[in-house]
N, C-alpha and C positions, 0 to 999 in steps of 0.2 A: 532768331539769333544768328543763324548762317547769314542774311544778308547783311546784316551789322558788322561780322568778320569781314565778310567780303571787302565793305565799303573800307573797316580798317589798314586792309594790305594794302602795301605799298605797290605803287606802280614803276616805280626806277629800276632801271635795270640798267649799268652803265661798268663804263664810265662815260660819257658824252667828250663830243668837242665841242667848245662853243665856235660858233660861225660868225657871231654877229653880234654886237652890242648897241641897244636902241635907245634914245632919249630915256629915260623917267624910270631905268632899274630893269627894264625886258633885254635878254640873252637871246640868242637863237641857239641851239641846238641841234648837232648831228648826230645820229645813232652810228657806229660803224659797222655794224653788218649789214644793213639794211638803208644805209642811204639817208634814212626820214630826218627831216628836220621839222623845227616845230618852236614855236615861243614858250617864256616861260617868265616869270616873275626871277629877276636877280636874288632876290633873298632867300630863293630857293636851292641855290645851286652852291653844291659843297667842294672844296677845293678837293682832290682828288690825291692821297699820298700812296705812292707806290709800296708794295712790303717788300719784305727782306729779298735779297734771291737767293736763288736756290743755291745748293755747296754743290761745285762740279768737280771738272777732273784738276782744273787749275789752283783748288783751294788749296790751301794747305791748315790743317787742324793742329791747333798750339793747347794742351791741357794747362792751366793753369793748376798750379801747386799750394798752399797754404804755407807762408814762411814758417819757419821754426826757430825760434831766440836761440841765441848762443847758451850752451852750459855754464851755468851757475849763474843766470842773470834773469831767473822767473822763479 
């Protein structure tokens, strides 16, 4: 059962750049720590979206409020 997990984890570890794009859907591939590149099948390679950034010293935080009706009109 351990080898069957094994075989399930995932080998990406990214986010890649691609280098190169070949006839018939194959990318190339660069790792950035490490230099390596490598082929891969195109229908494998997921567009990459960055998240939120982080709140620094420049942010400024706005609480938003819940309106409240005017009296006598709820």
């Amino acid at each position: 059962l351990k080898l069957i997990a094994g075989k399930l984890r995932s080998r990406w570890d990214g986010p890649f750049v691609i280098t190169n794009i070949f006839p018939h859907g194959a990318v190339q591939l660069k790792e950035e720590q490490t230099n390596r590149t490598f082929q891969v099948n195109g229908h494998q390679v997921k567009p990459f979206h960055e998240g939120p950034t982080p709140i620094g010293e420049n942010t400024e935080i706005i609480s938003l409020v819940e309106p409240t009706p005017p009296n006598g009109t709820a």
